[in-house]
N, C-alpha and C positions, 0 to 999 in steps of 0.2 A: 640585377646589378652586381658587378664584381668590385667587391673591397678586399684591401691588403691589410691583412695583419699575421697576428704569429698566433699558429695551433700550438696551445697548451695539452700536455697530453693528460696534468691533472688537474682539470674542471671537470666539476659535474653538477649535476640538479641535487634539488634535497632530498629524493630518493637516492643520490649516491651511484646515478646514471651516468656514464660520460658524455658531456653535450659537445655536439660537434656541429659545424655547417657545411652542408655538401658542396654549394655555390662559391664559399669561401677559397680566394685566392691565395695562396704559399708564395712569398717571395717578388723578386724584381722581373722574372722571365712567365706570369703568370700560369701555376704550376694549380692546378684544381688538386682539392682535397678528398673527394671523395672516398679513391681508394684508402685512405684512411679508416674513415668507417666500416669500410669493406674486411679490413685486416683486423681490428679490431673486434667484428664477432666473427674472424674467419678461425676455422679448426684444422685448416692446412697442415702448416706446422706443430701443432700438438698433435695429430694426427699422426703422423711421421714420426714424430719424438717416440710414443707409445709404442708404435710398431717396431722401430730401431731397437727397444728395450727389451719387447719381446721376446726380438730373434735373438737376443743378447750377447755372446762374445764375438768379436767382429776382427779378431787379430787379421793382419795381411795375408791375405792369397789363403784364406780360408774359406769354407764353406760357406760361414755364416757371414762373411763380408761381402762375398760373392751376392748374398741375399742383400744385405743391406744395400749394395749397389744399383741391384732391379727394384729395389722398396722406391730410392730416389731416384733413379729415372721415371718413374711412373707419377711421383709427387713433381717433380719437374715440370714434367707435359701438365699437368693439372694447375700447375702455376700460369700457366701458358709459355715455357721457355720452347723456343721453335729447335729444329731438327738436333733433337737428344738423340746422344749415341754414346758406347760403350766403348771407351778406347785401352787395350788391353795391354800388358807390359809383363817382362818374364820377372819371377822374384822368387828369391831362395823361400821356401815353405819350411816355418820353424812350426816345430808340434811338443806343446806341455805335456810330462807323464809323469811320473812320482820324482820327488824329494823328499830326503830327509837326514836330519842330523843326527847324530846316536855318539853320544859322549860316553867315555870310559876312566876319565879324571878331570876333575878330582872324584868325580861319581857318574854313576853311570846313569844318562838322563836323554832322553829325545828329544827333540823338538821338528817342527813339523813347518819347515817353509814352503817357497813358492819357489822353482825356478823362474831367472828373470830371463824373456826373450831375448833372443841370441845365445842362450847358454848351451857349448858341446855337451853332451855326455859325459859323465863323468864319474869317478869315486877315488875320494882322495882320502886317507888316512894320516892323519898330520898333527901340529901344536895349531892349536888356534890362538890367535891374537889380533885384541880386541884395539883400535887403533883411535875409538872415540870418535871424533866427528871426523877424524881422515884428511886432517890438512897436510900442506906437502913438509910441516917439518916434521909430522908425524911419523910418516914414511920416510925419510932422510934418517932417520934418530933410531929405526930398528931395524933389527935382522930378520927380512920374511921371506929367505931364501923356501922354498917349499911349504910353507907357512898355508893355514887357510885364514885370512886377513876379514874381519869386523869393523865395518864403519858405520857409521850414525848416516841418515840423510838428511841431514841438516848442517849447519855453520852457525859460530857463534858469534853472536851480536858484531865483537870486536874485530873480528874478522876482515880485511879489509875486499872483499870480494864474494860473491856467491861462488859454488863449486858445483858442478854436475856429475850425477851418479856414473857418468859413462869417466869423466876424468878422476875420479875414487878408484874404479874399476881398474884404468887401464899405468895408473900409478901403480898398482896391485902388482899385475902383469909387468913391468916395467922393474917394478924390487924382485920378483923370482917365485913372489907367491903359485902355490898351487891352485887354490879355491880361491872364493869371493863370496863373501856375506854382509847383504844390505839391509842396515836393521831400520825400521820403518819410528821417527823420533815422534809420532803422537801417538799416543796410548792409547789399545783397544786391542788386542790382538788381534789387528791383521798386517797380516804383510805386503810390503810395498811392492807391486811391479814397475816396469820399465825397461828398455833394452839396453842392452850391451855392447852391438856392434858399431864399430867405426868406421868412418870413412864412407866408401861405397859396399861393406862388408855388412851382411845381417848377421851372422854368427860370430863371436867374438872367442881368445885364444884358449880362455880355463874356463873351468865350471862358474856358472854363479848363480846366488837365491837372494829371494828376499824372506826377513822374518820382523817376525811383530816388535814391535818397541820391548815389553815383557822380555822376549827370550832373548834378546839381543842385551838389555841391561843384565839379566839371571850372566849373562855369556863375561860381562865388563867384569862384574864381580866375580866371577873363578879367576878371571885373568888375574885380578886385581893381589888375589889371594896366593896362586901359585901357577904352577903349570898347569894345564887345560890341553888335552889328547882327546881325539876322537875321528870319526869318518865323518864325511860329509859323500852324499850320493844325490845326482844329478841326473836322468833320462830323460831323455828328449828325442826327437823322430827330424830329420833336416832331409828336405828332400828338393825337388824341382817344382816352379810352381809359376801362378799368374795373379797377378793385381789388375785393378783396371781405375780410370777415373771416367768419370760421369760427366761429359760436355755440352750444354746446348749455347743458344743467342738466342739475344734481344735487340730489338734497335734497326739502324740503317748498317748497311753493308759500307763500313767508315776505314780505312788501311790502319786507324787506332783503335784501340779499346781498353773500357776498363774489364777487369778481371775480378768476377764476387765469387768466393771460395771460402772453403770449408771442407774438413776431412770426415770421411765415413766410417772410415774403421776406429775400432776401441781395441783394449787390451782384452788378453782373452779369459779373464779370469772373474767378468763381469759384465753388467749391460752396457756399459758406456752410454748412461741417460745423460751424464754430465759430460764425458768428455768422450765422444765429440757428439752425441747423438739432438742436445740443444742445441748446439750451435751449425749442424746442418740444417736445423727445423727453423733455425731466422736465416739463414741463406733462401731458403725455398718461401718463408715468407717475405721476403724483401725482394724476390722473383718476382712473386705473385703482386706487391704492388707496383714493379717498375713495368708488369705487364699490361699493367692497366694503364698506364699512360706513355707507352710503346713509340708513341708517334712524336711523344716530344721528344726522346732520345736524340741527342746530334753524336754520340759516338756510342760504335757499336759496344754493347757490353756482355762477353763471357760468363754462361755459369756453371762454375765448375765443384765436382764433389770429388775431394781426393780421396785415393788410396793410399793404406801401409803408409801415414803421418807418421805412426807409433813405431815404428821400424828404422826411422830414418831420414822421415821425408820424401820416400821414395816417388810419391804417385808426383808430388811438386815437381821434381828434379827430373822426374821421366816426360813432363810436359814442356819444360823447360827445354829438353835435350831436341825438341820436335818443336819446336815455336821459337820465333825472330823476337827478345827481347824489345826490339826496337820498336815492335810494333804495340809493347803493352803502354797505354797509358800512368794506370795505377792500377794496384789490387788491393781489394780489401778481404782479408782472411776473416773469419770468423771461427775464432776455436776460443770456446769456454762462456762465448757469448751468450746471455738468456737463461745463467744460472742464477742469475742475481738481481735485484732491481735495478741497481747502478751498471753503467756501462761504464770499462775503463777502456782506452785504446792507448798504445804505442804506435807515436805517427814516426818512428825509427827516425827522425832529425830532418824529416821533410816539410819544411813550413809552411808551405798551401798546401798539404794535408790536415797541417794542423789549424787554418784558417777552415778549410771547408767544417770540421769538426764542432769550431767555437761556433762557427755560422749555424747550425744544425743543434745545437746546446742550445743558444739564446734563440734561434725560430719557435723550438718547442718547448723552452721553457723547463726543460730535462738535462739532471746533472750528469756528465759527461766527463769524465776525469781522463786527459790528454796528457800522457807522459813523452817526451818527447825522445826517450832512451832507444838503440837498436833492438829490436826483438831478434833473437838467432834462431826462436825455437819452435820455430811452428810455418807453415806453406808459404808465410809472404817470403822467407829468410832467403831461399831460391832466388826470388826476383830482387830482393832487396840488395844484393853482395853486386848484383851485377848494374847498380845504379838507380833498378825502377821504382820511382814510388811508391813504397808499401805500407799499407795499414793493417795493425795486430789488434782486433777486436775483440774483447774480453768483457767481464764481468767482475767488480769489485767485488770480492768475497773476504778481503782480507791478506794475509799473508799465507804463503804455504801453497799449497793442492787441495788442502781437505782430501775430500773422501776422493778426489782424482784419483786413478791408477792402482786403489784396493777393490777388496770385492764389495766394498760399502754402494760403488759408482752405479746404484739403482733410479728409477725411476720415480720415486717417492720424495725424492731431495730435488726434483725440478720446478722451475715456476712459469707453471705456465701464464701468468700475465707477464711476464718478461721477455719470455720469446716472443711472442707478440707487438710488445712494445721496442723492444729491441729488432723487432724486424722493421716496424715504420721508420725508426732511426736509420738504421742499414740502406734500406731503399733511399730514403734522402738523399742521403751523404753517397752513395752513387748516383741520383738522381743529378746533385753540382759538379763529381766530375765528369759527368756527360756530357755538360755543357760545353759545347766544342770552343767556345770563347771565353772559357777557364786553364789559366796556362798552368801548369804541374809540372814545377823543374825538379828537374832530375840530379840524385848527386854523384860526383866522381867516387867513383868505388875505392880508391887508394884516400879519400877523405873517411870510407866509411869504415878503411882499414884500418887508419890512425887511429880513430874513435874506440874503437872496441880496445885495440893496441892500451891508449891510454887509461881507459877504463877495466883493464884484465879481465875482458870480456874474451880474448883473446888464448887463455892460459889452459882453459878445459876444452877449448876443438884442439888448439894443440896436441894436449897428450893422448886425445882420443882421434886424432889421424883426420879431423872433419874441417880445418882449417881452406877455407876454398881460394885466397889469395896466393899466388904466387910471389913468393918474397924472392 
């Protein structure tokens, strides 16, 4: 006998089991449960996680992304996603080689950054000045003609908008500065990565590094005290190169679909267990259980593994360039997802995404935190500008990145009961938009433009050349 009610994903027995009923029916469309328990002791996706960690730096059109790429097409087909293939795209090839700082006043002191991806070559001999957190009246209020310029990557409370490192940077560039130093605001000595280039550019106009909170405040205080002289030196290798993303299906051959996505590459200075190497491991498991109940699919659904996110977005936007918007339903991204117990999503101001969401929160009795703000910064942001649907799938950890984007981003900070769980949530919440008698309006892109407009979301693609509306 088939009963309706909602799977709890935190029941268990008094040994602390999770009890589950294989026969038990999900929902109004009679949706079996099994695969549930399937994914639950599945090692799919942790599997993949590990390995991703492994081969560890995974920058774009690199060797080791290249690897990550053949890791998830192989995990793919093992999910059952039907005809996987590599689709391949040109992309400038940036390559890390030494940095470093070397001060000669007010004392003569080193400090040992990271160049940040996109940075030319460089050595620049200069006044350094230290600009604090880098708001734009910061910049307005000094002389950084030739300058090698200090900012914080953070904003403060009062602040009436968040700021992006590439809009600190290109502010930089913009006042006359020579160099650029990103001093990382949580303590630990390490220094923060992230790229530089705008627009459709990977390589960006002056040198830039990232340095640890420590050497970045040592840097506030010379400012503070007097003038501050020294070189900054920057090498780096820019050459021709290839990205690729990861494509299979699911489902019926439908002229719609949804799109389940997540980026492969990390930054090169680390494994990328958290970012993105979780969150392709609940893409492939959210494969694996939409593969298991394949025939109730009514619209075909896309699974895709991008490339070179960390560059740009590039692998999103080279899919985009080769694909008929019209034909996406919705996408749901998954980057950052399965770091955390809690899942947060931005439904970017789509309200039956954000219905399908609470639906999916109250079925499993799992809190689900639904912000309804535009996400800019991650694969859905491609689809999203141009109207479709998008969902930004994440993991409540708090405020900030944490350990994102330093060399901290190991393998040891993931949970794997979250990717797991976070992948049955995944699979659902495309399991309802599959439902071909599920309508998903879409919004006018000059609404989505106002939005950001009004919210100065709009202020940092500005100065960093990544603005994609035509005004």
């Amino acid at each position: 006998m088939l009963i309706d009610v909602s799977c709890s994903l935190s029941r268990y027995d008094p040994a602390g089991t999770p009890l589950f009923m294989p026969s038990v029916v999900v929902g109004s469309r009679g949706m079996h449960t099994d695969w549930i328990g399937e994914r639950f002791v599945s090692d799919l996706g942790t599997s993949l996680l590990a390995d991703l960690a492994e081969i560890g730096p995974r920058l774009g059109a690199s060797e080791g992304e290249r690897r990550g790429h053949e890791r998830v097409r192989r995990a793919f087909e093992t999910a059952g996603v039907r005809d996987v293939e590599l689709q391949e795209f040109d992309l400038t090839k940036w390559e890390r080689d030494d940095a470093r700082v070397e001060l000669t006043e007010p004392t003569e002191r080193t400090f040992d950054p990271i160049a940040l991806p996109g940075s030319p070559s460089g050595t620049v001999e200069a006044e350094f000045v230290h600009l604090g957190y880098g708001l734009p009246a910061d910049f307005e209020d000094a002389d950084l003609e030739g300058t090698v310029v200090v900012t914080r990557s953070d904003v403060p409370d009062y602040h009436d908008r968040w700021m992006h490192r590439r809009e600190k940077y290109f502010r930089a560039v913009d006042a006359g500065a020579a160099a650029f130093l990103f001093q990382n605001h949580v303590e630990g000595q390490l220094p923060p990565t992230g790229s530089v280039g705008g627009g459709t550019d990977v390589v960006g106009p002056i040198p830039a590094a990232g340095v640890s909170y420590e050497a970045g405040e040592r840097l506030a205080r010379y400012d503070s005290e007097g003038s501050v002289r020294g070189t900054i030196t920057v090498e780096t290798e820019i050459s021709d190169g290839t990205s690729q993303n990861v494509v299979g299906v699911l489902g019926p051959d439908t002229d719609e679909e949804i799109v389940l996505c997540g980026h492969v590459d990390g930054h090169d200075i680390s494994e990328g267990a958290l970012d993105n190497a979780s969150g392709i491991a609940v893409v492939c498991e959210a494969a694996a259980g939409l593969a298991a109940v394949e025939d109730a699919l009514e619209r075909r659904v896309r699974v895709i593994g991008f490339g070179a996110e960390e560059l740009g977005l590039k692998g999103s936007q080279h899919y985009l360039e080769t694909t008929d918007p019209s034909t996406v339903t919705a996408v749901v991204n998954c980057d950052g997802v399965g770091r955390g117990r809690d899942m947060s999503v931005r439904t970017c101001g789509f309200g039956d995404l954000g219905t399908v969401v609470e639906e999916v929160a109250t079925e499993f009795d799992h809190p689900i935190e639904a912000v309804p703000r535009v996400s800019t910064h991650s694969d859905q942001w491609p689809f999203v500008w141009r109207g479709v649907p998008g969902l930004a799938v994440g993991s409540d950890t708090g405020p900030g990145r944490g350990w994102g984007h330093t060399a901290a981003d190991t393998l040891d900070k993931t949970d794997e009961r979250a990717i797991r769980e976070h992948g049955i949530l995944v699979a659902r919440i495309v399991q309802l938009l599959a439902d071909a008698e599920r309508t998903i309006d879409r919004r006018d892109p000059e609404a989505i433009r106002d939005e950001l407009v009004a919210e100065k979301q709009d202020v940092s693609m500005r100065v960093a050349g990544e603005w994609p509306f035509d005004d």
